[in-house]
C-alpha positions in Angstrom: -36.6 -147.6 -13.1 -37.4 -146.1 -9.6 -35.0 -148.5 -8.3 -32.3 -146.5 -10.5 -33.3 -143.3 -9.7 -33.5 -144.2 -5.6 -29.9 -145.6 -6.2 -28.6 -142.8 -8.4 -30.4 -140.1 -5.7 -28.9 -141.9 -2.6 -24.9 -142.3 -4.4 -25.7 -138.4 -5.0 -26.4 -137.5 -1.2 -23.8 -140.2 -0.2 -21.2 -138.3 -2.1 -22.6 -135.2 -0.9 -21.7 -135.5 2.4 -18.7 -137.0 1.7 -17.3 -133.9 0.0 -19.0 -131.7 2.8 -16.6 -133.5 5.6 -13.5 -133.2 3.6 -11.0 -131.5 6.0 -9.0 -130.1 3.1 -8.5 -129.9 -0.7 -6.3 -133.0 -1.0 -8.6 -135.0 0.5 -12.0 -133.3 -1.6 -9.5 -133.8 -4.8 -9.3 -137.6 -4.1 -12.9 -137.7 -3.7 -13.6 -136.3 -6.6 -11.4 -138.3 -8.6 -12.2 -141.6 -6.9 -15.5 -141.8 -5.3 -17.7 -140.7 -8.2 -16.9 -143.7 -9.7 -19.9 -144.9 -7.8 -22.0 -142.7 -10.4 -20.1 -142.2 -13.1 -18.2 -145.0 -14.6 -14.7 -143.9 -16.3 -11.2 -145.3 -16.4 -9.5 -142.7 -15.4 -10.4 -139.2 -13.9 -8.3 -136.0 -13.1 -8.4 -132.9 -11.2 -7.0 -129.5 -13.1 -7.1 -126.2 -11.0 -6.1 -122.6 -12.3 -4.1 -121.6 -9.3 -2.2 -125.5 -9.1 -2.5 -127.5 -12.1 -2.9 -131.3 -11.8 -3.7 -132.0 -8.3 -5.4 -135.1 -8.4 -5.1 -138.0 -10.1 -7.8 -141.7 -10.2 -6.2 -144.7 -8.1 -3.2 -142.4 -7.2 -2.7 -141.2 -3.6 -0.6 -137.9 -4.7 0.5 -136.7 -7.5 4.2 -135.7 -9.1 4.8 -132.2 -11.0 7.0 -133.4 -13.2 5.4 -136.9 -14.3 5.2 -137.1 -18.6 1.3 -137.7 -17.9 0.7 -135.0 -15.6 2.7 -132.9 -17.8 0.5 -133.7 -20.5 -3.0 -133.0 -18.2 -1.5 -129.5 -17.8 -1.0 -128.8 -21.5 -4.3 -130.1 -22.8 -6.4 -127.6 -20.0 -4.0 -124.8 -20.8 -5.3 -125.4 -24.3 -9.4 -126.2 -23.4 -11.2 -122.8 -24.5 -12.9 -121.5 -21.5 -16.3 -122.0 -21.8 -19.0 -122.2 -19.2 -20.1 -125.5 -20.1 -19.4 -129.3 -20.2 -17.4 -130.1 -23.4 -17.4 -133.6 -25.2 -14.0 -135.0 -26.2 -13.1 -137.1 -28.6 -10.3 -138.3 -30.5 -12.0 -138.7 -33.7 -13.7 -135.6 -33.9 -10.8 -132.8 -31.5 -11.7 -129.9 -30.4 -9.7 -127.4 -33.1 -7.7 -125.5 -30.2 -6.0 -128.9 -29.1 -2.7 -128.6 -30.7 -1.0 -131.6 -32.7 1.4 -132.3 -29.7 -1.7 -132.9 -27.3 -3.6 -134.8 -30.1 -0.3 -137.3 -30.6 0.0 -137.9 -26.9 -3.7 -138.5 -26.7 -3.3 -142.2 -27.5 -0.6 -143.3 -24.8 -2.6 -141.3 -22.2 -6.4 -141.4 -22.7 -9.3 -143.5 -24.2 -11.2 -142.2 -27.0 -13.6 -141.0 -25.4 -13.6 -138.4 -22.4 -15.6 -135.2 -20.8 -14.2 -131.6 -19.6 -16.2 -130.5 -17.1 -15.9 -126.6 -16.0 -15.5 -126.0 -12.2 -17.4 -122.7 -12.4 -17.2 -120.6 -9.1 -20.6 -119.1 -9.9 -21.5 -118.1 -5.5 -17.9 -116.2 -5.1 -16.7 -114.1 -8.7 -18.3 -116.5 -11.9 -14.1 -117.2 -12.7 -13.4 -121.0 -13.5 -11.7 -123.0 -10.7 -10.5 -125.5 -12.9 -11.3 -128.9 -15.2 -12.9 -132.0 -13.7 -12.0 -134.7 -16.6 -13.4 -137.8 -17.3 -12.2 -140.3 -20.0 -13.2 -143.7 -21.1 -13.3 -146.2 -24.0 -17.3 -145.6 -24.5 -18.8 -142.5 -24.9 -21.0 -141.1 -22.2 -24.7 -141.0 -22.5 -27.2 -137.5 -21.8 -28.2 -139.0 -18.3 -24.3 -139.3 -17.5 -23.3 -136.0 -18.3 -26.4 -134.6 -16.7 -25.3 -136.2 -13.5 -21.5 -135.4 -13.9 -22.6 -131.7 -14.3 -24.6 -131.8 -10.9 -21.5 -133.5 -9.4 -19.3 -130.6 -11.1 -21.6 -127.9 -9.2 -21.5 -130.1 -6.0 -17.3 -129.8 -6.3 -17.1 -126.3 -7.7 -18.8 -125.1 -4.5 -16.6 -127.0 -1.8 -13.6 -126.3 -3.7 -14.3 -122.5 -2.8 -13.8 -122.9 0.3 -10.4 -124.6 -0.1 -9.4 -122.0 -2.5 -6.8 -119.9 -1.4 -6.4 -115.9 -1.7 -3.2 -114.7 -3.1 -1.5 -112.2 -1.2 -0.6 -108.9 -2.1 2.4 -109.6 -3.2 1.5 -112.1 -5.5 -1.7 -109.6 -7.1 0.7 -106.4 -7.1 3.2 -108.6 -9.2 0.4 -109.8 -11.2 -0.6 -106.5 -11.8 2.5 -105.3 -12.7 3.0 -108.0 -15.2 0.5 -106.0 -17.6 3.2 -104.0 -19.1 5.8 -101.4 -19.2 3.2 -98.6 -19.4 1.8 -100.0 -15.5 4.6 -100.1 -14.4 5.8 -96.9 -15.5 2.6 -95.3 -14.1 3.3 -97.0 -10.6 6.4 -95.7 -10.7 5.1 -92.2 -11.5 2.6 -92.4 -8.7 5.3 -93.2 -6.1 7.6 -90.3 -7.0 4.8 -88.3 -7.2 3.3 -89.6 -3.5 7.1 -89.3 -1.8 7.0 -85.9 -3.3 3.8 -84.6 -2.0 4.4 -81.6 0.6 3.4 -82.0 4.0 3.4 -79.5 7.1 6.1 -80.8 9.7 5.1 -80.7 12.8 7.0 -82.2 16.3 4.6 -83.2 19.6 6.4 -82.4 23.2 5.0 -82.0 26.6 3.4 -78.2 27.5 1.9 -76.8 30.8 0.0 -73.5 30.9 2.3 -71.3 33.1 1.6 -67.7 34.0 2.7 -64.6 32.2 4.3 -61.5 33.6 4.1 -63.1 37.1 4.9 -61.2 39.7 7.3 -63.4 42.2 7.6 -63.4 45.7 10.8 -64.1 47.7 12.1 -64.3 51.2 12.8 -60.9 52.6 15.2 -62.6 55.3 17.2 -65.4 55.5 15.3 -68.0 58.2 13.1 -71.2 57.8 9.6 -70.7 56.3 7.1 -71.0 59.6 3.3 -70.5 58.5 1.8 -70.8 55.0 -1.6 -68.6 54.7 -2.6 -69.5 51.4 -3.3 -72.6 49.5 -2.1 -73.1 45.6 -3.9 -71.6 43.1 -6.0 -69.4 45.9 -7.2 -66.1 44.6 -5.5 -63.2 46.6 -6.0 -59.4 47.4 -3.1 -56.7 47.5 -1.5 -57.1 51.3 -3.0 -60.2 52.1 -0.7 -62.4 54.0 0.7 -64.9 52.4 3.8 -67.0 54.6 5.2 -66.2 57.8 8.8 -66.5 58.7 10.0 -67.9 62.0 10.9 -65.5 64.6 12.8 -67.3 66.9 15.9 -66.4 66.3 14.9 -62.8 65.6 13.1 -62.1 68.9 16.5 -63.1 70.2 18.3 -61.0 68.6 15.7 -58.2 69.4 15.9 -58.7 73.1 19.8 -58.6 72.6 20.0 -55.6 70.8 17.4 -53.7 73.1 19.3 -54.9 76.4 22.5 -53.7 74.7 20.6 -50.2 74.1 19.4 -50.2 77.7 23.2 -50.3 78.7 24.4 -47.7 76.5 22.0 -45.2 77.5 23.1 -45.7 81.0 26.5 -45.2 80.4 26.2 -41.9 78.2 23.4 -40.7 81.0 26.5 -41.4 83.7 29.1 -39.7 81.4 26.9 -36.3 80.9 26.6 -35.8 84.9 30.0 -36.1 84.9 31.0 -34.4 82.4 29.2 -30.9 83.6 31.9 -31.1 87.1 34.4 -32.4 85.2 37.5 -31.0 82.6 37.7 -31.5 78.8 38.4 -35.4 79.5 34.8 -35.9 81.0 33.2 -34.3 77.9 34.9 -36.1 75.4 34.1 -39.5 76.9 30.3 -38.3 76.9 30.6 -37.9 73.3 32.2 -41.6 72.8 29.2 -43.0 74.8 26.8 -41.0 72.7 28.0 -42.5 69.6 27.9 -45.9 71.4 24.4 -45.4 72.3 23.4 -44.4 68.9 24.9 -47.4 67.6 23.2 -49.4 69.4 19.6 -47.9 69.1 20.3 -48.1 64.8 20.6 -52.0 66.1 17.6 -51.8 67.9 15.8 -50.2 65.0 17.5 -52.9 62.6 15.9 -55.6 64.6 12.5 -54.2 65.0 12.3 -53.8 61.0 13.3 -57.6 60.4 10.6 -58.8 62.8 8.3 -56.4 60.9 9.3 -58.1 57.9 8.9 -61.7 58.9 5.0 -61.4 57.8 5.6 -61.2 53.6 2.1 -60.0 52.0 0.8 -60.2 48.2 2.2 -57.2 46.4 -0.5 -57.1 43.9 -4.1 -59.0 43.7 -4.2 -62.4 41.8 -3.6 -66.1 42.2 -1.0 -67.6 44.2 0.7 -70.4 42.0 3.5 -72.4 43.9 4.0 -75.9 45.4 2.1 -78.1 47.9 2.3 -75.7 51.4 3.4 -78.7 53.0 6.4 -78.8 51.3 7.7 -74.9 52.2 6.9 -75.4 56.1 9.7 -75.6 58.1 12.2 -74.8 54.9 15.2 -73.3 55.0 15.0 -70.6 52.5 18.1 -67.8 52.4 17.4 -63.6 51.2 16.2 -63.5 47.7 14.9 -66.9 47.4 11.7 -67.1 45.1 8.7 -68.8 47.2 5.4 -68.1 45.1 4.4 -66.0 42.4 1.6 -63.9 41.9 -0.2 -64.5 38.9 -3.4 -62.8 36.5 -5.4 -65.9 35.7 -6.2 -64.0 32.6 -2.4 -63.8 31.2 -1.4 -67.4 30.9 1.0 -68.6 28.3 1.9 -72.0 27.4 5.7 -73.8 28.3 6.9 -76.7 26.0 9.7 -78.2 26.8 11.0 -79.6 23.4 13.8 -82.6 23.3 17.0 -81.8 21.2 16.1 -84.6 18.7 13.1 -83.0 17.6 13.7 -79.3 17.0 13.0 -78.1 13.7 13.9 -75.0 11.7 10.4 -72.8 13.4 9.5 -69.3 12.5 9.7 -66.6 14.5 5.8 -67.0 15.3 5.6 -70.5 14.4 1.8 -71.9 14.9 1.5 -73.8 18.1 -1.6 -76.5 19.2 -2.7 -77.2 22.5 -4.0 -80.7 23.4 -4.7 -80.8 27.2 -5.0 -84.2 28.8 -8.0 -83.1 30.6 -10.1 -82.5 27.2 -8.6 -83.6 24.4 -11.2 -83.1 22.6 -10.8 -80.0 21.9 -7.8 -77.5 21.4 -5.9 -74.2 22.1 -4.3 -72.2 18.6 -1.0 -70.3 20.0 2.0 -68.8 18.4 5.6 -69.2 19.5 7.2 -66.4 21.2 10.2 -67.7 22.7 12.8 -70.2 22.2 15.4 -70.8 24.2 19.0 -70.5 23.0 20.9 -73.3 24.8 18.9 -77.0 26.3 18.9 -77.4 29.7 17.6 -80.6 31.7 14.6 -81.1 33.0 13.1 -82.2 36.0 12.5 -86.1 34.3 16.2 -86.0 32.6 15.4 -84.6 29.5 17.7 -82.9 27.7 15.0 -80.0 26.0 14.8 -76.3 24.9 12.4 -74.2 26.6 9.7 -72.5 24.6 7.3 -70.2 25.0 4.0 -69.9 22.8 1.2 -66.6 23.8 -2.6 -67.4 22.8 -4.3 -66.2 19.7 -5.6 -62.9 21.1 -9.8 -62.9 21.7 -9.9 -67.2 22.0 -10.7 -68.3 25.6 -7.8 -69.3 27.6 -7.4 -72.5 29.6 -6.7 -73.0 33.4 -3.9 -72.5 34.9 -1.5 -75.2 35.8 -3.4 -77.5 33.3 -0.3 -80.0 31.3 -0.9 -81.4 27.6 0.6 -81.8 24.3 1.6 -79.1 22.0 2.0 -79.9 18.1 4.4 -77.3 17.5 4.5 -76.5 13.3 7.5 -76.0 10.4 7.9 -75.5 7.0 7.1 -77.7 4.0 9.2 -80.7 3.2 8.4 -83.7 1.1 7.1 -86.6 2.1 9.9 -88.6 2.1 11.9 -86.0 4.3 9.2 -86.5 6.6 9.5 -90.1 7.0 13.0 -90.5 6.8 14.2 -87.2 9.0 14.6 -89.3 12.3 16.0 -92.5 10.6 18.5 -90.4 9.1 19.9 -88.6 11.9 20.2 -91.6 14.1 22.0 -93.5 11.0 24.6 -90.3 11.0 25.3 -90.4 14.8 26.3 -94.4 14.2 28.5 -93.5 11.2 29.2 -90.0 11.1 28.3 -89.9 7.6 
């Protein structure tokens, strides 16, 4: 007797481990079907699954679908009432949900005898994996179904691991296969979800410009020569700020002050002349007069352009403009903007918005500031200016200008500082939302 039981423990571990290196289901389903002969004898043994039917067969590498016998496997577990536990067939006494057609066939198929063992999934959901069945010409005894249930545990629980999860397609067809009334709901849900207002909103590039700046150009036409202040320097009222070159106005100084010196002479010649002399001698006194005030008006001309070379800050703030480096030694002509003067208190905000994505804004349409320096946090604005024709920018863009003031009594950021703005419409659906950009692209390609 202990003999027996050594034998029946060791086939039991043997098996064990055999079903524990099965590198698939195929190969766990021939194992089942095959190598518990070694504890269970049976003439012939099959393996049902919910999700695949027949997929194992005794003495048969692989099985065919559409075989009369495996036909026949698939009808009678269709028909086995799903219960938890190991049920006894046989052909003199059928279970009553076998129909006749199973019960007919049962001859040219099967023994007499033969066990339906649940494969119950007990570790994942409790839901039945399938049928382990067992038929033979003798009935089986307590001990063998005893065994044949611990076996059936042993496969139930490598099977999970084989088992495969439907997609979502197959459980949201499944799940729509409940009815008219689901399906009805979903579609209800759907109209309902791609109806659902949402805020439109469009993201473009910003920078925090000054407002009301005060600019400061070239007084005179010439190449920039010093720079005095660096970008974003604070600034008092006539501080220097850039220096002209003088070059070619010292020149013209020295010309225009020789050319006095030679006029005066000439008019100082013509008066002694003129007090010995007739009508002639004061009349050309009064020609070299008006020569020599000519020239002193040039004189005076000159000395105010070399004044003027120096240009100073018209008003206390910060100097915004380019890298210094870049205006020395510049050609700039009269008129020509070189800086601007700004009140670091009065800054606005710039977007620069591309054609594709303007909307239909409000005249103070909300405005969110994202800066790239802390986007953590962010800057509520309203828009205050929108350009009426795009223009390019700087990186190619084709874009409208806007302009967007702070919420009065919020803290305002740096100057110069670049982020994101999120720029916000109306109310549209959903589905408007989503399909906005596809459908302007699809009526540029058709001209629909």
């Amino acid at each position: 007797m202990e003999n027996a039981n050594e034998h029946v423990a060791s086939a039991v571990l043997h098996l064990g481990r055999r079903v524990r290196t099965a590198s698939n289901q195929a190969e766990l389903g021939f194992i089942i079907v095959n190598e518990s002969r070694q504890l269970i004898d049976f003439r012939q043994s099959a393996l049902w699954l919910q999700d695949g039917g027949t997929v194992a067969l005794s003495g048969i590498p692989a099985t065919e679908r559409d075989a009369p016998y495996v036909q026949w496997l698939n009808q009678l577990a269709n028909q086995l009432p799903p219960l938890p536990r190991t049920q006894i067939l046989d052909l003199a006494a059928p279970p009553a949900d076998l129909s006749t057609s199973i019960l007919t066939d049962w001859q040219d198929w099967w023994p007499e005898h033969a066990l339906a063992l649940p494969l119950q999934a007990d570790g994942v959901d409790g839901k039945q994996l399938g049928w382990w069945l067992l038929a033979r010409d003798t009935p089986f005894s307590e001990s063998e179904i005893e065994i044949a249930e611990e076996l059936a545990a042993i496969f139930a629980h490598a099977l999970r691991f084989f088992r495969r999860t439907p997609g979502w397609r197959p459980r949201l067809q499944q799940w729509l296969a409940a009815g008219k009334q689901r399906k009805q709901k979903v579609a209800i849900a759907i109209a309902v979800f791609l109806l659902f207002p949402v805020r439109l909103t469009v993201m473009a590039p910003a920078d925090v410009t000054p407002k009301d700046a005060f600019p400061v150009r070239a007084p005179l036409e010439g190449a920039v020569d010093t720079v005095h202040v660096r970008p974003n320097q604070p600034v008092v009222e006539n501080q220097a700020l850039f220096d002209l070159d003088t070059t070619g106005l010292r020149t013209r100084l020295s010309v225009a002050r020789k050319a006095f010196e030679a006029a005066s002479e000439e008019y100082r010649q013509a008066a002694q002349l003129a007090v010995s002399d007739d009508d002639k001698g004061r009349l050309e006194m009064s020609q070299r007069r008006s020569r020599m005030e000519e020239k002193a008006a040039e004189l005076a001309y000159s000395e105010q352009l070399l004044d003027r070379v120096q240009v100073k800050a018209p008003r206390a703030g910060v100097a915004v403009f380019t890298d210094a480096t870049e205006w020395i030694g510049r050609a700039v002509v009269i008129g020509e903007r070189v800086m601007q003067i700004a009140d670091p208190k009065r800054v606005e905000i710039t977007i620069r918005l591309p054609v594709a994505d303007v909307l239909d804004f409000a005249e103070d349409a909300k405005v969110t500031l994202y800066l790239n320096n802390a986007p953590q946090f962010s800057y509520d604005a309203r828009l205050s200016y929108m350009a009426y024709k795009p223009e390019v920018t700087a990186d190619g863009m084709v874009a409208y200008k806007l302009k967007a003031g702070f919420v009065d009594g919020e803290a305002v950021p740096r100057l110069g500082l670049t982020g994101t703005a999120k720029i916000h419409a109306g109310w549209a659906p959903l589905v408007y939302y989503v399909m906005r950009r596809p459908l302007a692209t699809a009526r540029q390609w058709i001209g629909w």
